[in-house]
PAZAPA-4460 file (N, C-alpha, C; in steps of 0.05 Angstrom, whole numbers, plus 32768, in hexadecimal, padded with zeros to 4 digits):
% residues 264
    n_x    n_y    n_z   ca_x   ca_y   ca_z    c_x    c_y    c_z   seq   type   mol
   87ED   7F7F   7D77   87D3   7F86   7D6C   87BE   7F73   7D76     1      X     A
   87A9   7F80   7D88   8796   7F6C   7D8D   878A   7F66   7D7B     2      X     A
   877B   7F44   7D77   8770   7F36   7D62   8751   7F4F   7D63     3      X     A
   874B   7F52   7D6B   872B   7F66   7D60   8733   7F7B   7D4E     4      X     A
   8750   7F83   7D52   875D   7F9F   7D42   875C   7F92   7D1F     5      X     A
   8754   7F77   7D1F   8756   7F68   7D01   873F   7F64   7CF4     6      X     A
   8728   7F72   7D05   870A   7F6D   7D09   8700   7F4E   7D0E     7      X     A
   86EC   7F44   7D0F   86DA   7F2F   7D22   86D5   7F1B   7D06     8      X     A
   86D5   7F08   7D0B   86CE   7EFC   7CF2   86AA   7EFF   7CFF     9      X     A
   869B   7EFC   7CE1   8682   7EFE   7CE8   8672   7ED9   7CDB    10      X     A
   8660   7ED6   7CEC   865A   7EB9   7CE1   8637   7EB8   7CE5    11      X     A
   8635   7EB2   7CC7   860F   7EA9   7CC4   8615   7E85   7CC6    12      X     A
   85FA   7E88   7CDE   85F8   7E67   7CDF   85DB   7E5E   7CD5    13      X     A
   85DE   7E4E   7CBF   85C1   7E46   7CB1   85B8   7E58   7CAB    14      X     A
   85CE   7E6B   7C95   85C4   7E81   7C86   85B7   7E7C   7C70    15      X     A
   8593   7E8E   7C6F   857F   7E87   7C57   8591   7E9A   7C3F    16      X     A
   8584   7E8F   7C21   858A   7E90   7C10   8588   7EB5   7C0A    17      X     A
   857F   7EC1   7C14   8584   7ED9   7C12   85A1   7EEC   7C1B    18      X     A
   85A7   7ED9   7C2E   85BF   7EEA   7C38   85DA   7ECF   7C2E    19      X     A
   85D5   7EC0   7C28   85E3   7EB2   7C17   85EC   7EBA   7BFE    20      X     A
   85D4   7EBD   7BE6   85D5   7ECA   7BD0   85E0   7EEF   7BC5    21      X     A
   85D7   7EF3   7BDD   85D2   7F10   7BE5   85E3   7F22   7BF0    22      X     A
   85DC   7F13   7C0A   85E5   7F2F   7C25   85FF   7F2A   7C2A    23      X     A
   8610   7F0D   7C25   8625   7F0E   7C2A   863B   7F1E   7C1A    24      X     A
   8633   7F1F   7BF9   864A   7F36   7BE7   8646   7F4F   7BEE    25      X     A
   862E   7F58   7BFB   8628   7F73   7C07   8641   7F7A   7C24    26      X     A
   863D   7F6D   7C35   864A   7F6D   7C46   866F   7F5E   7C41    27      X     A
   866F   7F61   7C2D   868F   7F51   7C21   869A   7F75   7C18    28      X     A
   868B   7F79   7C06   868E   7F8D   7C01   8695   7FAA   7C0B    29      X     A
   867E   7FA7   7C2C   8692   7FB9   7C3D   86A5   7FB1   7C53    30      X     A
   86B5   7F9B   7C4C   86CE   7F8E   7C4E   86C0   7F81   7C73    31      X     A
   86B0   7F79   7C72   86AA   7F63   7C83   86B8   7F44   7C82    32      X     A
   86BA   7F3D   7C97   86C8   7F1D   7C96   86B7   7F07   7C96    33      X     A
   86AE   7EFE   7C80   8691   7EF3   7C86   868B   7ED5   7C7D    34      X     A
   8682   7EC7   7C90   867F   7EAA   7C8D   866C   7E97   7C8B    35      X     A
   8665   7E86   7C89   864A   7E73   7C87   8650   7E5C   7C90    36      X     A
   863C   7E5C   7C9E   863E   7E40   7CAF   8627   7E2F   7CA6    37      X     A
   8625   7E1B   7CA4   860D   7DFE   7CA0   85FF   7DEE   7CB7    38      X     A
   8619   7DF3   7CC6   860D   7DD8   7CDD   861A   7DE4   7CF0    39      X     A
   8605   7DE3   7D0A   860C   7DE8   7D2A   8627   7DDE   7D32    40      X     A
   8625   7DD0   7D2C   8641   7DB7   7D2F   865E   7DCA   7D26    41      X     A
   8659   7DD3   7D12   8677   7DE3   7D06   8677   7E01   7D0D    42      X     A
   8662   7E05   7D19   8662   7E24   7D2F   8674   7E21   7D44    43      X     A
   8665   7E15   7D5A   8671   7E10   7D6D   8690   7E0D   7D76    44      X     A
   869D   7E00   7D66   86B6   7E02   7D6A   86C8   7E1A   7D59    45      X     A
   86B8   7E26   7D4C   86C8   7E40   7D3E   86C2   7E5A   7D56    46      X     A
   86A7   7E57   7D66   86A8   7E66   7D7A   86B2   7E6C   7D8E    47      X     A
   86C9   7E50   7D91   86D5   7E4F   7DA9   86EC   7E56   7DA5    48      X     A
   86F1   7E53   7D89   870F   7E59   7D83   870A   7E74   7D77    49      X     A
   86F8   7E87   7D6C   86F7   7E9F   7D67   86E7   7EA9   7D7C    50      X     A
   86ED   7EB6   7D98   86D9   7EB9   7DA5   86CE   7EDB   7DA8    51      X     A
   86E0   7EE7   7D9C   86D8   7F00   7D94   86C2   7F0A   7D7C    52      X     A
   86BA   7EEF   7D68   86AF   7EEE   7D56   868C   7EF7   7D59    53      X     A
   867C   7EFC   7D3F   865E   7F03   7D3F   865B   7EEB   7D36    54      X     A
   8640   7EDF   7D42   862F   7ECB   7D2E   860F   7ED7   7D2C    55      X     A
   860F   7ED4   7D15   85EE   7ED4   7D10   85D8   7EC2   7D08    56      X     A
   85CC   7EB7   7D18   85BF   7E96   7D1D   8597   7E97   7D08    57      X     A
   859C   7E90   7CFB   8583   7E90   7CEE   8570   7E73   7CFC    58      X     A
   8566   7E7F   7D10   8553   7E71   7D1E   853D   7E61   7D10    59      X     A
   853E   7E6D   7CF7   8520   7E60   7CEA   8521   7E3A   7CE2    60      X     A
   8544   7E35   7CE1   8548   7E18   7CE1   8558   7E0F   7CEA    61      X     A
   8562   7DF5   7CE4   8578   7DE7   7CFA   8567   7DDE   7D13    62      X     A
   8557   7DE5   7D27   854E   7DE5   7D40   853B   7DE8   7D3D    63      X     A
   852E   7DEB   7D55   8513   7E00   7D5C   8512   7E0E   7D6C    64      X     A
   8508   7E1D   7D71   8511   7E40   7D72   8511   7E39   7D93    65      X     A
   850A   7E26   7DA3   850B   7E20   7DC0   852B   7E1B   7DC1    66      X     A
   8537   7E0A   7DB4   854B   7E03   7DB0   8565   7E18   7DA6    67      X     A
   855F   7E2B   7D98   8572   7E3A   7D94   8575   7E4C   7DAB    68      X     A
   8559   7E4D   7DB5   8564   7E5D   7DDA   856C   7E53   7DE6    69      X     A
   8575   7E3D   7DE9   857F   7E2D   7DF3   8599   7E35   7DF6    70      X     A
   85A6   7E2A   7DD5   85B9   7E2B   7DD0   85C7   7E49   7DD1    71      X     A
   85B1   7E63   7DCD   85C7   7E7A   7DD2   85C5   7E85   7DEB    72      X     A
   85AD   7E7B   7DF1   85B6   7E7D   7E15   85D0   7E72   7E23    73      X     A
   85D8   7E5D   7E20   85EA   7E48   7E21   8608   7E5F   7E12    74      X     A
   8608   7E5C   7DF7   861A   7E6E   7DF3   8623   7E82   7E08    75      X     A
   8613   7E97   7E09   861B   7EA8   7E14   8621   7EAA   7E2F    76      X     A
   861D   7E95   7E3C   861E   7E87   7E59   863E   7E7E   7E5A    77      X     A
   8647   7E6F   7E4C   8661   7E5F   7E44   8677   7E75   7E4C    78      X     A
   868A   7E6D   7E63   8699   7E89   7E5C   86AC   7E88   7E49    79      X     A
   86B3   7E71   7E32   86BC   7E70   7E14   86B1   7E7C   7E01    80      X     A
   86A6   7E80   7E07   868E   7E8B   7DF0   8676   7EA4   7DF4    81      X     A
   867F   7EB0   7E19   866D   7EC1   7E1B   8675   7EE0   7E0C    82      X     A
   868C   7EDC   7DFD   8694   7EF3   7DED   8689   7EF5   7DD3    83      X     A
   8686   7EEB   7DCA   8678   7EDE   7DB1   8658   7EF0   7DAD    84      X     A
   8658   7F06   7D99   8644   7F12   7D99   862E   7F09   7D80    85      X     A
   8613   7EF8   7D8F   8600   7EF5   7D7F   85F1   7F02   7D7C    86      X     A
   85E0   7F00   7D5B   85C4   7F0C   7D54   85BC   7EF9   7D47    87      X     A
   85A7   7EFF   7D44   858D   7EF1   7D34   8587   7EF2   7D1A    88      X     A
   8580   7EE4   7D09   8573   7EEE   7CEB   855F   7EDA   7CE3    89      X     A
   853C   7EE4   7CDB   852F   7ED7   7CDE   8523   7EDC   7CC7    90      X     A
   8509   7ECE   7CC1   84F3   7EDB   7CB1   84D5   7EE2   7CCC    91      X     A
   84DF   7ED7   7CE6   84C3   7ED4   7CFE   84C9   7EF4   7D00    92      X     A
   84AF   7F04   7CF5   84AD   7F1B   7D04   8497   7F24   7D2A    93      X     A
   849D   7F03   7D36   848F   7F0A   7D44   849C   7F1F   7D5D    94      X     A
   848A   7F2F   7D5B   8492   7F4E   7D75   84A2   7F39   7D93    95      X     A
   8490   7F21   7DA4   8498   7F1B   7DB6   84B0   7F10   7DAD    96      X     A
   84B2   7EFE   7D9B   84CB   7EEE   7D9D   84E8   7EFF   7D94    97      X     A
   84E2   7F1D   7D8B   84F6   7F31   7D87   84F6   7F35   7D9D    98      X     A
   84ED   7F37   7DB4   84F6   7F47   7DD0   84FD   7F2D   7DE2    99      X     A
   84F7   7F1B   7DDE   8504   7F0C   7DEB   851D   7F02   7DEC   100      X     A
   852E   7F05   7DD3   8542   7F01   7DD1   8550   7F23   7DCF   101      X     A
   854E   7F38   7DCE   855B   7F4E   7DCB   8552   7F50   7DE3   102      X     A
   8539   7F53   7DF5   853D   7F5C   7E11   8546   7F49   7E2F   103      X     A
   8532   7F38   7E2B   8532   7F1F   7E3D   8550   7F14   7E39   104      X     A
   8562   7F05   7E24   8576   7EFD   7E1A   8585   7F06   7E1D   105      X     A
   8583   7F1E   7E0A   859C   7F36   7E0D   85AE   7F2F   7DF8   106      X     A
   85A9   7F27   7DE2   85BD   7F23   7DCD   85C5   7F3C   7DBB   107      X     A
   85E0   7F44   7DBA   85EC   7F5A   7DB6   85EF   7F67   7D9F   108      X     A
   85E5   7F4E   7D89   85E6   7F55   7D70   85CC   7F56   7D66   109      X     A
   85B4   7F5F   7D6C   859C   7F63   7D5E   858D   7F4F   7D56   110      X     A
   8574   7F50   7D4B   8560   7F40   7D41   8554   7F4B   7D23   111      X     A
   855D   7F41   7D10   855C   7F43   7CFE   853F   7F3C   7CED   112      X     A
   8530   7F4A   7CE3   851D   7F3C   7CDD   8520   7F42   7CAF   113      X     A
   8521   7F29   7CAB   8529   7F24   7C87   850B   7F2C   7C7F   114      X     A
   84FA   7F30   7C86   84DF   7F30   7C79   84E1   7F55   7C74   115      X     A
   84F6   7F64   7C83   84F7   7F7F   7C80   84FE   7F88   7C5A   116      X     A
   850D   7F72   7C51   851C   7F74   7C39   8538   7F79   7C3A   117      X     A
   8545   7F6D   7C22   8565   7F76   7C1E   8573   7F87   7C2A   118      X     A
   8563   7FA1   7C18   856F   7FBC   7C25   856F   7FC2   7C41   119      X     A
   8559   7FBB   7C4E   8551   7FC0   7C68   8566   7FC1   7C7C   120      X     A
   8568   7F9B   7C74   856E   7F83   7C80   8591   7F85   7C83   121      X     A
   8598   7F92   7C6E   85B5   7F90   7C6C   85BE   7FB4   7C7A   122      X     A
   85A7   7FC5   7C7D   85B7   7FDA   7C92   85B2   7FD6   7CA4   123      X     A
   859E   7FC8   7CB0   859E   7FC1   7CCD   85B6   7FB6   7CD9   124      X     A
   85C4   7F97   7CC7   85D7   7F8A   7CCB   85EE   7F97   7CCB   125      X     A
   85F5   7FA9   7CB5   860C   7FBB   7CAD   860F   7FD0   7CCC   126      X     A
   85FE   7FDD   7CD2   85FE   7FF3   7CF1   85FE   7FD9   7D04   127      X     A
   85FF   7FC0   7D05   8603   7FAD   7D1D   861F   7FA1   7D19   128      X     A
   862E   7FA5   7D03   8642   7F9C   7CFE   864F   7FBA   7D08   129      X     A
   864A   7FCD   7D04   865F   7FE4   7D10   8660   7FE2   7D26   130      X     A
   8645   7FE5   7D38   863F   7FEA   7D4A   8652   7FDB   7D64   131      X     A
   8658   7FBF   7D55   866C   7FAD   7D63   8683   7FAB   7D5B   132      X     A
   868B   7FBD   7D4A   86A8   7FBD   7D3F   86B0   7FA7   7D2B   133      X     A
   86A0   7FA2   7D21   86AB   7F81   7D16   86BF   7F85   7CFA   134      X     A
   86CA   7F9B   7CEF   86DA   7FA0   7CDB   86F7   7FA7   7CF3   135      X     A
   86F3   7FAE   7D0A   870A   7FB1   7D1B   8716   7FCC   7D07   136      X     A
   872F   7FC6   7D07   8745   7FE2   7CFF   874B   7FDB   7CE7   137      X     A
   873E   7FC7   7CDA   8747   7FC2   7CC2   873A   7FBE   7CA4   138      X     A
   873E   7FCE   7C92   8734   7FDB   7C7D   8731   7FC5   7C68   139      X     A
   873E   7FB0   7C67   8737   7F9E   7C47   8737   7F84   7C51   140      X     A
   872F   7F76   7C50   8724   7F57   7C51   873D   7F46   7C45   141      X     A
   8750   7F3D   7C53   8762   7F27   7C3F   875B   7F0F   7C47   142      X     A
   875C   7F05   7C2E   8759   7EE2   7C28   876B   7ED1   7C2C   143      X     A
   8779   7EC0   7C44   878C   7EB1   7C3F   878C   7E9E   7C1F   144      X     A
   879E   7EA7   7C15   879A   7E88   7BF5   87B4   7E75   7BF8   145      X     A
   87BF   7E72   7C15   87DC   7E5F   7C10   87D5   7E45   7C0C   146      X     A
   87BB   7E3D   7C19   87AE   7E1B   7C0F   879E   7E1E   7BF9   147      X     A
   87A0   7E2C   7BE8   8792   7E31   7BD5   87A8   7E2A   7BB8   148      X     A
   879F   7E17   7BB1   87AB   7E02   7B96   87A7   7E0B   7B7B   149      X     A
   878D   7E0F   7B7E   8775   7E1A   7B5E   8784   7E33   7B5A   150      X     A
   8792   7E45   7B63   8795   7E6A   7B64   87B2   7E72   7B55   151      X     A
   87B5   7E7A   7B48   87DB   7E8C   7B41   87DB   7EA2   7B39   152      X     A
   87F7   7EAD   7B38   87FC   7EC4   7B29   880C   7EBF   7B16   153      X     A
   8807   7EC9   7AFC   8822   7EC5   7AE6   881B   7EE4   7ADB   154      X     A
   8839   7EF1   7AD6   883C   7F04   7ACE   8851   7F0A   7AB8   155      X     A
   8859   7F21   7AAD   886A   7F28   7A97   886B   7F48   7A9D   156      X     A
   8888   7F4D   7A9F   888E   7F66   7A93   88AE   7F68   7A8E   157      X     A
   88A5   7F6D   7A72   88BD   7F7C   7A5B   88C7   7F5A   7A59   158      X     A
   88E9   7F4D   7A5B   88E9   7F39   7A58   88E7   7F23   7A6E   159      X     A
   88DA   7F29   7A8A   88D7   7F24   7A9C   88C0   7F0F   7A9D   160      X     A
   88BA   7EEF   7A9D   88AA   7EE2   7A9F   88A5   7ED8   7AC1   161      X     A
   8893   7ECC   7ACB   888F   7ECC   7ADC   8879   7EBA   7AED   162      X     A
   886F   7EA3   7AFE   885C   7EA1   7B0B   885F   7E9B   7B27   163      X     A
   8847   7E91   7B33   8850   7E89   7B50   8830   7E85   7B58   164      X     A
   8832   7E8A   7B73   8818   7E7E   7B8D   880F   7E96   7B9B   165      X     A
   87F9   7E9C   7B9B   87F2   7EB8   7BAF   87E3   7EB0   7BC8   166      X     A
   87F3   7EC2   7BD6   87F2   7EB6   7BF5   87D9   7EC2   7C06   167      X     A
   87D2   7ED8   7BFB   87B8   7EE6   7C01   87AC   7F01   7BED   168      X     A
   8792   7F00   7BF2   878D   7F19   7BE9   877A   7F28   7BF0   169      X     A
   8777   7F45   7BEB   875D   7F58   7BF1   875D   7F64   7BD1   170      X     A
   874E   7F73   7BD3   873B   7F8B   7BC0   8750   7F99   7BB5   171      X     A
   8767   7FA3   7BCE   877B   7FB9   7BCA   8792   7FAB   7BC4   172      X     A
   878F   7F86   7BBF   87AF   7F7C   7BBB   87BD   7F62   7BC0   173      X     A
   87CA   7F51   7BC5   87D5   7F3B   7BC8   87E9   7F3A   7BD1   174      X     A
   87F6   7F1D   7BDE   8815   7F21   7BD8   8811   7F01   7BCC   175      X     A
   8834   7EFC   7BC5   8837   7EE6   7BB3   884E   7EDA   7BAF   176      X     A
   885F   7EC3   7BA9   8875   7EBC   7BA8   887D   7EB3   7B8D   177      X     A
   888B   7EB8   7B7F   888B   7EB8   7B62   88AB   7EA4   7B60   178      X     A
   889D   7E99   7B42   88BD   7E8A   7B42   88C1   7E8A   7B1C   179      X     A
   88D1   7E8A   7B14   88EA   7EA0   7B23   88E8   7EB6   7B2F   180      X     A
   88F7   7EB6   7B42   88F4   7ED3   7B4D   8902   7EF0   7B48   181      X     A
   88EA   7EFD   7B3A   88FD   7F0F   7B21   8906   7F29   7B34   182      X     A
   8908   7F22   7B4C   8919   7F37   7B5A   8910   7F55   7B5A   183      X     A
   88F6   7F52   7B5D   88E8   7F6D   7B55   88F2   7F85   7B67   184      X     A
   88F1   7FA0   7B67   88F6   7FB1   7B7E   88DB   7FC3   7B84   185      X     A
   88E1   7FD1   7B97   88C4   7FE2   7BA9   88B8   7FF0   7B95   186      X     A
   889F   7FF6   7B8A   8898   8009   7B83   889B   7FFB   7B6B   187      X     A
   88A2   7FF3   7B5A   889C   7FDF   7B3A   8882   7FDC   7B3C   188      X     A
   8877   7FE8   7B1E   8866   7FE7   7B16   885D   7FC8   7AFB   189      X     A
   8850   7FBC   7B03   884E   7FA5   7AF0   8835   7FA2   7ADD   190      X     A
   8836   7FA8   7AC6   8824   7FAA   7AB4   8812   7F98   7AAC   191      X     A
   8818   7F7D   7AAC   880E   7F65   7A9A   8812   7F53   7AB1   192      X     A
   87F8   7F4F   7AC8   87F2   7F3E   7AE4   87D9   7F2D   7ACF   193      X     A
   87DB   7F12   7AD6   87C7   7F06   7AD4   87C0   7EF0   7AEA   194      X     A
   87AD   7EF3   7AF3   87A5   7EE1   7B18   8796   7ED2   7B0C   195      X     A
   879E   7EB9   7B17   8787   7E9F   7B13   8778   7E9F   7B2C   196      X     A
   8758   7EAC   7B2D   874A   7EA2   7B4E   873B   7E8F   7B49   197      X     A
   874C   7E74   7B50   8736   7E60   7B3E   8733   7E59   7B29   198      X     A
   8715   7E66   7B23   870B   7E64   7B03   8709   7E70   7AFC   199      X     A
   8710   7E90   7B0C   8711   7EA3   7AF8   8725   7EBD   7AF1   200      X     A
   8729   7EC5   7ADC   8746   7ECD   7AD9   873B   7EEC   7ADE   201      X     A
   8757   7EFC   7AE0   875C   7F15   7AEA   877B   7F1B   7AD7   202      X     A
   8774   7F31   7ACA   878E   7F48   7AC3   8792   7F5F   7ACD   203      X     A
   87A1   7F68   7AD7   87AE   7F7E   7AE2   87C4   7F89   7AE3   204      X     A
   87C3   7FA3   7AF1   87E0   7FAE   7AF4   87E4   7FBA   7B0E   205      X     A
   87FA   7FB2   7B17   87FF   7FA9   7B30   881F   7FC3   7B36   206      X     A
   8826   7FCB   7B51   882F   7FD3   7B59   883D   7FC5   7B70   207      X     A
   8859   7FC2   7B78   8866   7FAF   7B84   8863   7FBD   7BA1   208      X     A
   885C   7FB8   7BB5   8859   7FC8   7BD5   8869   7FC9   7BDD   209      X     A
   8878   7FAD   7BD9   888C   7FA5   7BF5   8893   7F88   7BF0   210      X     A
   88AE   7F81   7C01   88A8   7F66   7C02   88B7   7F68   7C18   211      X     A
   88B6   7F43   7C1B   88BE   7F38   7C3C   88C6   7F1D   7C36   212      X     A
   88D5   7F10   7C49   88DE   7EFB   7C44   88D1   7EE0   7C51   213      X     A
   88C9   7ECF   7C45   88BC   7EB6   7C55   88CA   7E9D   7C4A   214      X     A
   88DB   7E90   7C59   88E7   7E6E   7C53   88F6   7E7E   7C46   215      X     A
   8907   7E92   7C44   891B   7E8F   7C2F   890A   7E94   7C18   216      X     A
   88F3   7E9B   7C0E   88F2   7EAA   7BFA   88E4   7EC1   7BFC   217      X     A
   88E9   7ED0   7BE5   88DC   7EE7   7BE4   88B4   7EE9   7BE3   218      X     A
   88AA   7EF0   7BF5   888B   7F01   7BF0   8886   7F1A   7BEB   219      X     A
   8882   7F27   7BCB   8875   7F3C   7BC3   885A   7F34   7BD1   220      X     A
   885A   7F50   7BD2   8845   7F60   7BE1   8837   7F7F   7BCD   221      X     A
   8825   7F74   7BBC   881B   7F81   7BA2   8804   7F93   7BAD   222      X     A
   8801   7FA9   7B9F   87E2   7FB6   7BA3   87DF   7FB9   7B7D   223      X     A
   87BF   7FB2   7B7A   87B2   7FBE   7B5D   87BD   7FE1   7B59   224      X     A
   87C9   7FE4   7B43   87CC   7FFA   7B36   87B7   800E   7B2B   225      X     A
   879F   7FF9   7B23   878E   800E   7B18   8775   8006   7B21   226      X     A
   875E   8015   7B1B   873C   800F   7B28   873A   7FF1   7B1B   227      X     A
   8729   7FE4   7B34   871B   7FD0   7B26   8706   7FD0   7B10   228      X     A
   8703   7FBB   7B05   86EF   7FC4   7AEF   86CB   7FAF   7B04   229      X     A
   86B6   7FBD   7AFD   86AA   7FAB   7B13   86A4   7F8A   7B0C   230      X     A
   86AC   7F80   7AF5   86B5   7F61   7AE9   86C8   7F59   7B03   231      X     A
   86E7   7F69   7B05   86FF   7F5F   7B11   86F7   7F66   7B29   232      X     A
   86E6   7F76   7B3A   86E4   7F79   7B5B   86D1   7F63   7B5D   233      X     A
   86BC   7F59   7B4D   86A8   7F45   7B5D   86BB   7F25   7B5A   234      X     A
   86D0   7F23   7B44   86DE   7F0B   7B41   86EE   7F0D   7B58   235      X     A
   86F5   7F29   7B63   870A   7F21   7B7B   86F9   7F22   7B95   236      X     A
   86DE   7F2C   7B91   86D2   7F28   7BB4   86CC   7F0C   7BB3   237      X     A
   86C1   7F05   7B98   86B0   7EE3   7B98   86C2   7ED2   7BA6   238      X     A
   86E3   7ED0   7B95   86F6   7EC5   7B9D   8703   7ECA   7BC0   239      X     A
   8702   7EE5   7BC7   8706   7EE6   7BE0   86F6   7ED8   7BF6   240      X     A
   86D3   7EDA   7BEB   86BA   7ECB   7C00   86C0   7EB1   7BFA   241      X     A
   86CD   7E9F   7BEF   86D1   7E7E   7BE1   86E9   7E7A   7BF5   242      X     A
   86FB   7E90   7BF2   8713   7E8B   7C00   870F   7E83   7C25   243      X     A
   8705   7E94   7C26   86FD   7E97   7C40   86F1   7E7E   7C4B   244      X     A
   86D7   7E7B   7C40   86C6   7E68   7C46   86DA   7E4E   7C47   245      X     A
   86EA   7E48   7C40   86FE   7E2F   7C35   8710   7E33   7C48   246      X     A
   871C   7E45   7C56   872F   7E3E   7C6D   871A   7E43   7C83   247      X     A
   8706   7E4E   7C86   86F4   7E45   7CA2   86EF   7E27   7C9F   248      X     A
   86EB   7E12   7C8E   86DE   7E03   7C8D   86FA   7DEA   7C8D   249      X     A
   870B   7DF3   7C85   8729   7DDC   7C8A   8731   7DE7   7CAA   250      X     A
   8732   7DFC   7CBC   872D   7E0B   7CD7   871F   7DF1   7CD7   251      X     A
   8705   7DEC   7CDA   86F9   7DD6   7CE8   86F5   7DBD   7CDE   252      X     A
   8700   7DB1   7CC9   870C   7D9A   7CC4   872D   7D92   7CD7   253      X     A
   8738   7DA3   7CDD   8742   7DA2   7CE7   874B   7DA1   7D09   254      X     A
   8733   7DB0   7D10   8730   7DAE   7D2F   8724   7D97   7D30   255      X     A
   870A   7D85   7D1F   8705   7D6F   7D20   871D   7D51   7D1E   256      X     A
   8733   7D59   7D0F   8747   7D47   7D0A   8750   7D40   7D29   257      X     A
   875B   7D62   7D2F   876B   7D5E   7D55   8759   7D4B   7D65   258      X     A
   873B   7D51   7D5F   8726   7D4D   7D71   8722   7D29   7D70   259      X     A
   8725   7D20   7D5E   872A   7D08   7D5A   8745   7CF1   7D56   260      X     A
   875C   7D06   7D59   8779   7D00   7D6B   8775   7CFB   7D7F   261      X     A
   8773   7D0B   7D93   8765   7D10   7DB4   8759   7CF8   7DB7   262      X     A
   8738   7CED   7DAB   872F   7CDE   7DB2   873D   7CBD   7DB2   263      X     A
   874C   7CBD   7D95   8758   7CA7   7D95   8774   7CA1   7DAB   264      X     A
***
């Protein structure tokens, strides 16, 4: 399976408080992979190592706008990084400096202008996210949670007690390693799920998928039984956008670690 078939991770760099607050649960919601960056510094090397990825560069800080052409000129020049599809997101509605970068430039992902509004602003982005495939072949957003400490599952059915560690999740499900391991089979239905994401709790009823074996133990592989309630879908997107954000950001704590092996 080629990595684009898993869709593109997508990345705002020096994203304003609107698409922070805002645009990012919008675009979580239609199961986008979606990230935030702070500093130039922690782009750069996620670009090299995701080089199929979107970034969307909010020019209005960090630099000055001489400087960010700089730098996505430069990007797109790099042949590490000339795969790497940028756009823009601003509040400058100036006409020349939109054609200079969509015509002169040639950056593949659009110029965004935030002064259009929310709604606008987020179908423009949404038809530039198709347009490049960035959901790939794949329908739900999972969250790695294996470095994830704060998170569990404890459950009960009939005299069956139960908890453990969940190893990921989406919208449509989880999997998880439970101890004891009550030896569940395919297709068990489990009535009384309660998920710790964090800080905030979740009850459900859960349906067993599948399982598979990792180290010698067992991983269920769960999907939700019944509709979310919209309390339990925004506790599991919030938790999924936290999740996320938290292994991009140990990703480059960690390329910084190698990077300072190397040097020593």
């Amino acid at each position: 399976m080629a990595v684009t078939d898993l869709g593109k991770k997508v990345f705002f760099l020096y994203p304003p408080s609107v698409i922070r607050d805002e645009m990012i649960g919008r675009l979580l919601d239609q199961e986008y992979e979606v990230y935030m960056l702070k500093d130039i510094k922690m782009c750069e090397p996620l670009l090299r190592s995701h080089p199929e990825s979107l970034v969307f560069v909010n020019i209005d800080v960090g630099m000055a706008e001489p400087e960010w052409e700089q730098w996505i000129r430069k990007t797109m020049e790099t042949p590490e990084t000339a795969g790497i599809g940028i756009g823009i997101v601003t509040y400058n509605s100036d006409e020349a400096l939109q054609r200079k970068y969509l015509m002169e430039i040639g950056i593949p992902c659009g110029f965004i202008k935030l002064k259009l509004g929310l709604d606008e602003s987020t179908r423009i982005l949404l038809t530039t996210l198709r347009a490049n495939e960035a959901k790939g072949r794949r329908k739900y957003v999972r969250a790695n949670c294996s470095n994830d400490t704060l998170s569990a599952i404890n459950l009960r059915e009939g005299p069956i007690k139960s908890s453990g560690k969940l190893l990921d999740i989406s919208i449509v499900g989880f999997s998880c390693i439970l101890d004891p391991d009550p030896a569940f089979q395919k297709n068990t239905i489990l009535h009384d799920v309660q998920l710790k994401l964090r800080a905030s709790l979740i009850r459900t009823k859960v349906v067993v998928f599948g399982m598979r074996e990792h180290e010698g133990r067992t991983v269920y592989v769960m999907l939700f039984a019944e509709p979310h309630s919209q309390t339990s879908r925004e506790k599991i997107r919030n938790f999924t956008q936290l999740t996320l954000q938290s292994e991009i950001e140990l990703e480059v704590n960690n390329m910084k670690t190698v990077k300072q092996e190397e040097t020593t």
